[in-house]
N, C-alpha and C positions, 0 to 999 in steps of 0.2 A: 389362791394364787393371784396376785396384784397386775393389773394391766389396765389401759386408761379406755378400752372398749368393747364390746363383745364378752361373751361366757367362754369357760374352758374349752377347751374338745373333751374332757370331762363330762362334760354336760347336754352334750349336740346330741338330742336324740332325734331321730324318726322312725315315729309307728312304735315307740316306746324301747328300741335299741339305740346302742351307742353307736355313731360314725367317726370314723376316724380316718385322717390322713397320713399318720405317719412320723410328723414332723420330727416329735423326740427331743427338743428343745425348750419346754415349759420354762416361764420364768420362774424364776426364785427371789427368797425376801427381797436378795439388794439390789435387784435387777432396777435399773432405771428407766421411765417411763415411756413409752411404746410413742414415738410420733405419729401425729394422725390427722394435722394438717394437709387437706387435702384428699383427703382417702377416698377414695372409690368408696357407691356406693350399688344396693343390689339394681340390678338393668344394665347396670352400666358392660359397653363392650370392649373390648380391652383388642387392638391390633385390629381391629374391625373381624375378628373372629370369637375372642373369647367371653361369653358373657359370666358377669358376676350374679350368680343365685344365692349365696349365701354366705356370712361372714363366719367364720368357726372358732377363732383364735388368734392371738397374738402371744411371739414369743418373745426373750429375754435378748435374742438377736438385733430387735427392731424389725421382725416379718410379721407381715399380716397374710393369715393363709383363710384363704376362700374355697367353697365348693364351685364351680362354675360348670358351664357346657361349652361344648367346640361346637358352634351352629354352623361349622360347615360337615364335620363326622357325625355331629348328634349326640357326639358320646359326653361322658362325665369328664371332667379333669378337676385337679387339686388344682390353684394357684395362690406360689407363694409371692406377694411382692414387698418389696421391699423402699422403704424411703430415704434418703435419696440414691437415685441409681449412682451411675458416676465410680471412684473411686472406692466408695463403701461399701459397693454392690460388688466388687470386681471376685471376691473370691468366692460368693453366690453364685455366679453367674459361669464363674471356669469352673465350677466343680458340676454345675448344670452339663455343661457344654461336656466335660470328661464324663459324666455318668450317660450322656444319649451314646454315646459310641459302645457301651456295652448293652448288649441286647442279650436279657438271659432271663426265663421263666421264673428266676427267684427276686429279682430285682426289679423296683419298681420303674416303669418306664418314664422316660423323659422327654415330652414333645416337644420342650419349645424353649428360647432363653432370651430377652428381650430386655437392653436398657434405652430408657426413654429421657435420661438425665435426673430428672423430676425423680424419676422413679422408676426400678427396675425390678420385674418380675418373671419366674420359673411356672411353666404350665407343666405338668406331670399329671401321672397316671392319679386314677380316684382309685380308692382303696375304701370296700365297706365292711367294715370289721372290726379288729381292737385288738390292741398290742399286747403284745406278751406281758409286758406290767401288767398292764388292766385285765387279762386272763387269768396270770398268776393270782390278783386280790382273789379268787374266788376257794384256792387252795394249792399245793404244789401238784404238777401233770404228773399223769403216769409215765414210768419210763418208756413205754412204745412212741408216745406222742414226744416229750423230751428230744429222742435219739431223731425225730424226725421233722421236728423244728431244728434243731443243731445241723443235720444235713442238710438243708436247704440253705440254712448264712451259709456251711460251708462252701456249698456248690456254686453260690454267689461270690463269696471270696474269690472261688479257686477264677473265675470270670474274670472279676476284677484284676486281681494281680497277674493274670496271661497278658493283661497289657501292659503290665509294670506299674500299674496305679497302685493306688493303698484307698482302702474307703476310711478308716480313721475316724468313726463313729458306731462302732457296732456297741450294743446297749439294748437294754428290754426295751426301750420308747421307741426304738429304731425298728425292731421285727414287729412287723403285723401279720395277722393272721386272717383272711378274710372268710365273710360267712361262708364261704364254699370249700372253706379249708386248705385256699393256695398261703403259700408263707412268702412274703417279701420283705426283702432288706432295703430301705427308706434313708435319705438326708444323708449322703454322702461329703465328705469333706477334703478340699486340697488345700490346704492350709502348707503341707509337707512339715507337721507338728508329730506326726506318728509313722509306722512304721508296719509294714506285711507281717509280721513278727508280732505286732501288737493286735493287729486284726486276728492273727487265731487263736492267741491267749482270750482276748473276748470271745470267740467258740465255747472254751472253757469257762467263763462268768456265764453264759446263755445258758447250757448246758444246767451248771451248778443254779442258776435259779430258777429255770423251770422247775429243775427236781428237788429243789428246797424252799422257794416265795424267799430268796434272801441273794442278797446283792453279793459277792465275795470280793469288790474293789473298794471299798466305802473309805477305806485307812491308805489305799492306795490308788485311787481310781484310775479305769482308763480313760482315754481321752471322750468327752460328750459325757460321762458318769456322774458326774457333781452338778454340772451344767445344766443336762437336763434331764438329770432325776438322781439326784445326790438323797445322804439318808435321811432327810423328812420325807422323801416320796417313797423310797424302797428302803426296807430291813436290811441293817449289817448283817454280814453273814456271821453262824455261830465261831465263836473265837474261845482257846482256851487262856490261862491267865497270863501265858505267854505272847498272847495276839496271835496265835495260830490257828488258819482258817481248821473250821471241822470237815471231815468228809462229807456227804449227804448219806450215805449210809448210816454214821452217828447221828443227821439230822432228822431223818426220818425211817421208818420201816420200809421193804420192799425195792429197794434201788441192788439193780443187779452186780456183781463184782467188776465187770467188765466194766460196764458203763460209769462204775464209783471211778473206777484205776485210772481209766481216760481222759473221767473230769477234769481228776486233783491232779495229773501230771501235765494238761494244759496249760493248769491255773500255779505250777512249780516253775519260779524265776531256774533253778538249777539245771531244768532238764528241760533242752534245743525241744523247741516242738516242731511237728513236719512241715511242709509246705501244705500250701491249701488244698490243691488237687489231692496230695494222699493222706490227707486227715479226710475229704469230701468222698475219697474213696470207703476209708474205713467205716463210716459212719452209715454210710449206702448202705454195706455189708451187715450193718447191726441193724439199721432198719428195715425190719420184717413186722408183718401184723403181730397185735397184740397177743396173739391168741398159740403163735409160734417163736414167742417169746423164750420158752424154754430151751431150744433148740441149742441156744446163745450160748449157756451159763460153762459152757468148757471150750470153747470154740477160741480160743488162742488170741483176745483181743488185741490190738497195736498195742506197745508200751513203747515210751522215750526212756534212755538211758542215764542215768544219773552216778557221780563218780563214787565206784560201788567202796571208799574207804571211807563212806561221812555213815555214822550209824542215822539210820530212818526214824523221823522223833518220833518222841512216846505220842503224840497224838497218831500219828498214821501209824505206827503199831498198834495201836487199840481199835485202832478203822480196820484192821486185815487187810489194810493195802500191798500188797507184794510188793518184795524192793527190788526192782529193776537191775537185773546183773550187765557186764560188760563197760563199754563207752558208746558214746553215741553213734559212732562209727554203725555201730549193730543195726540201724536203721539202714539199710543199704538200700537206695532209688533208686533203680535201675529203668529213667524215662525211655524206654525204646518201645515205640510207639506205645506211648501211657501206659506198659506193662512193669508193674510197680511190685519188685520181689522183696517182701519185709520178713527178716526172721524173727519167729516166736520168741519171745524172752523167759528166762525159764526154765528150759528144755530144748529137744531137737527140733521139735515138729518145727516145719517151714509153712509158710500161709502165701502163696501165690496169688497176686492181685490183680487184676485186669480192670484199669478203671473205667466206670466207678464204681464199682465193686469185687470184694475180694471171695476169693475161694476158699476160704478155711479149711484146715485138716485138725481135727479135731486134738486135743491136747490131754484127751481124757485118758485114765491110766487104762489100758491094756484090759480088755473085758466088758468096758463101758461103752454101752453102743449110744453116743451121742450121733446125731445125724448133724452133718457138714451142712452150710449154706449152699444153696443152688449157686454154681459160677457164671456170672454175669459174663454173657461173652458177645462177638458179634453176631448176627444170626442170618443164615442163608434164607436169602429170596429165592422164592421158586417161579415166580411168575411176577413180571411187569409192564403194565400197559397205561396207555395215554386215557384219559377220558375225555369227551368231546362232546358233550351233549348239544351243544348248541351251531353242530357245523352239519352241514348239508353234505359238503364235497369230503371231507374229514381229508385234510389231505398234511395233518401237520402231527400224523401219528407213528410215525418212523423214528426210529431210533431210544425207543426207552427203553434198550437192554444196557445202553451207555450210560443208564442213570444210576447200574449195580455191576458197573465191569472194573471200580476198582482203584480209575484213573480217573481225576477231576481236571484232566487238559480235555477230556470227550464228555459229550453230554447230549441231553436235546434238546433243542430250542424250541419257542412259538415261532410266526411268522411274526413279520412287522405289522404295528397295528398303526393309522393312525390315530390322531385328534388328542385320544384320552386314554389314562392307563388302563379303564378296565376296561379293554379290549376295544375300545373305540364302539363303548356300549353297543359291541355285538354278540357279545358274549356274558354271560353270570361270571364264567369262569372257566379254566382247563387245571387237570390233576394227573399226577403219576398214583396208579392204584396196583398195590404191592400186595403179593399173595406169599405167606409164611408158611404156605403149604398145611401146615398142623396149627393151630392152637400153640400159643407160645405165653410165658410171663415174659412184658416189656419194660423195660427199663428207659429208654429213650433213644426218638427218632431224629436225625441230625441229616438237615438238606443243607447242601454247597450247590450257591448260586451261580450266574458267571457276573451278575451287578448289583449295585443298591437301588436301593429306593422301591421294591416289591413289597407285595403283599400277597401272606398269603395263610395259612390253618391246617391242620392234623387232625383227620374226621377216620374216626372208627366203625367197623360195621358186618354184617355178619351174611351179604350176600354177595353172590358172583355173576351179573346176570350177564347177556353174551355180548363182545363185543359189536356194539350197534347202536345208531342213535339212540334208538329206545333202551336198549338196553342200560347206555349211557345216561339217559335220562332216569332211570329205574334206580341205577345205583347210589346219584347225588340224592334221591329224593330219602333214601333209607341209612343214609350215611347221614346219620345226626349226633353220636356222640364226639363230641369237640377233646381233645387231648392237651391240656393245658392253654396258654391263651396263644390266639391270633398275634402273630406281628404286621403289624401295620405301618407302611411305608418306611421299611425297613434299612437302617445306613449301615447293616454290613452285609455280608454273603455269603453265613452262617445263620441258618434258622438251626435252635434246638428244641426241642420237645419233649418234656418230662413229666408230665404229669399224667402217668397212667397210672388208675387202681393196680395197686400190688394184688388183690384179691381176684380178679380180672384176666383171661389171658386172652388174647388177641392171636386173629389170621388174618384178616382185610383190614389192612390202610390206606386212605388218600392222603396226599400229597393237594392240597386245592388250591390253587392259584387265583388271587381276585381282582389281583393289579401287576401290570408288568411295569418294569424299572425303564426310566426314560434312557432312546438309544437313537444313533443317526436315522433320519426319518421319521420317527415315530415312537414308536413303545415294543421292546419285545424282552424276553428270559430265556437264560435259560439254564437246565438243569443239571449241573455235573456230578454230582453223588448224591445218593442218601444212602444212608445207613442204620441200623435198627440191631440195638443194643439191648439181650434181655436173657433168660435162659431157658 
């Protein structure tokens, strides 16, 4: 790959692994040379916070992307800059600025957006891992993993377009996977060159190349596919003489019928695909452990409908893909409160959805004891209290039954803090700590705030000691399982939290608080719902 400095992200190892950012934009042959008059180099502090540690990459853009630290959090970030800021920077910079306003466990975060004329650059989250391309070289995934990478862009999608945006770059260079096995969706785009529509047909390219190492746009690509990783980087996908993609079921062994159907009717220009929340739903639904994979193979997957007078060509006849009956209409959304009613195609059986996940009724004939998926629903708190380790008087423990009554105009608040948001460094922290009564499978925890700008984390744990300082203190100290990541100085008033083991079931959650959101006088929060979504 041609560039006028620096090695690939190909190449960036430490401790003999690959690092990667994300970007998803490599240059290509006729890409033109990377300006670099002037470039920063490593020490250098960028905003008098961000330091450069290391150079990684330059794309076909004209970005130079660095690893850096925030020496004022400590922590890693990505940054991309760009030469010169100004007018050339403008749609880097708005699509920085549109990606911080969404805040969601699959997407990668976005601290900071900065043009300096000279030059203007994006500080974002560091990501240590490697993209789905670069996974895929090693062979195609199993369908467990497949179905649970795919859920994740979904659930980032369905994020994204709740605000009406479109990310308009989803592609293997864009999903990373990190060593710890969270999945994020990377290098968003406002260009307004694509379309909601075009983001969940790429679901169906992710999908189709996880489960086959083969691209399915190469003759048609979507938007960021050619750009930044066209086919000298990625495999066309198998095509017969008529340029008709193959299924992955023709392409490999082992791909379940469900998950083949889902693919190729993503990746079908003829047949409406869903909106993102209920494809993000479906895909929840099919991803279960590898090992209850079985479970699946009659379980009534979504189908889109296509006009049942065109005969299904001889290649998807030879794949046993079912030909979708009725019109599209058959997909019936029924959003009332994200209760998403989809009929089985096929047959009678109905599959009632509660997102994000659906409740299958199994589709098997009469005699076959298929077991159903467990229905994802919302899940009764039995018990909730304040934690306060760090108060003498504890006098700010009132009111945490308004955290689960329902209504998000009542909640509880802190006291006002001054000076500083964590607590006017009197405090570690305060928490809402929820008891499920039993042992439950979680699916995700969803706090409403009453402001931005908080910080705070979803800590799991498997003790109840009494309500008491010490007590309080007993609790933080054995509450160490963290549940997907921390949001930090958070701009909306929606924290979600999804990254629970499926294998895992939980009874004690905290709720932890580490920074309260700036308010008249000082600093306080406060809490008006959570909810815990699982079965």
């Amino acid at each position: 790959m041609p560039s006028s400095s620096g090695p690939s992200i190909d190449t960036i190892t430490e401790g003999g692994r690959v690092t990667q950012v994300g970007e998803g934009q490599e240059a290509d042959e006729s890409a033109p040379p990377v300006m670099t008059f002037g470039a920063p180099t490593a020490g250098e502090i960028l905003a008098e916070r961000y330091e450069l540690v290391e150079h990684i990459n330059n794309d076909s853009a004209g970005r130079l992307v660095w690893r850096g630290v925030d020496v004022i959090l400590r922590r890693p970030v990505a940054v991309v800059l760009r030469y010169p800021g100004g007018d050339s920077a403008t749609e880097m910079l708005q699509a920085a600025v549109a990606a911080s306003r969404v805040i969601h466990p699959n997407l990668v975060g976005v601290y900071d957006a900065i043009d300096e004329a000279e030059r203007a650059y994006v500080v974002r989250e560091w990501v240590d891992g490697q993209s789905l391309r670069d996974l895929a070289t090693e062979g195609p995934l199993d369908p467990a993993r497949a179905t649970a990478i795919g859920n994740a862009v979904a659930s980032a999608l369905a994020a994204v377009h709740a605000t009406g945006m479109v990310h308009g770059n989803v592609h293997p260079g864009t999903v990373m996977i990190s060593d710890e096995g969270r999945v994020v969706l990377a290098d968003a785009r406002t260009d307004g060159a694509d379309s909601q529509e075009n983001d969940i047909r790429a679901v169906g390219g992710i999908l189709y190349f996880a489960l086959t190492g083969h691209w399915p746009h190469a003759e048609a690509p979507l938007r960021g596919a050619t750009a930044g990783h066209g086919r000298a980087a990625i495999p066309d996908g198998v095509r017969d003489a008529g340029g008709a993609i193959a299924a992955p079921r023709q392409v490999r062994a082992g791909v379940p019928a469900y998950l083949d159907d889902l693919t190729m009717d993503l990746l079908d220009a003829e047949i409406a695909p869903p909106s993102s929340d209920v494809l993000a739903a479906e895909l929840a639904r099919l991803d279960v452990p590898a090992e209850e994979e079985h479970y699946l193979d009659n379980s009534g997957p979504l189908r889109f409908a296509a006009d049942t007078e065109e005969e299904p060509s001889p290649l998807a006849a030879a794949g046993g893909r079912k030909v979708a009956v009725g019109i599209a209409g058959l997909l019936a959304v029924a959003l009332v409160g994200l209760l998403i009613g989809i009929s089985a195609l096929g047959g009678d059986d109905k599959d009632q959805q509660a997102n994000p996940v659906a409740a299958p009724t199994s589709s098997a004939p009469a005699g076959d004891a298929t077991p159903a998926a467990a229905t994802v629903r919302k899940l009764t708190v039995k018990d909730v209290r304040i934690i306060d380790p760090d108060s003498s008087n504890r006098s700010e423990l009132d009111g945490a039954d308004k955290v689960i009554d329902g209504d998000e105009d009542k909640g509880w608040e802190t006291e006002t803090y001054q000076g500083r948001p964590n607590f006017g460094n009197l405090k570690k922290g305060m928490g809402v700590w929820i008891d499920l009564g039993e042992p439950h499978t979680v699916k995700s925890v969803q706090a409403v705030l009453s402001a931005t700008g908080a910080s705070a984390q979803l800590l799991a744990g498997t003790t109840n000691p009494p309500s008491s300082s010490n007590g309080d203190k007993q609790l933080v100290a054995n509450y160490k399982t963290a549940i997907g990541q921390p949001f930090e100085d958070h701009d909306g008033t929606t924290m979600t939290f999804n990254g629970f083991d499926a294998d895992t079931k939980y009874r004690y959650l905290l709720f932890w608080i580490t920074e309260l959101a700036p308010a008249e006088g000082g600093f306080k929060l406060g809490v008006q719902e959570i909810t815990v979504q699982g079965s």
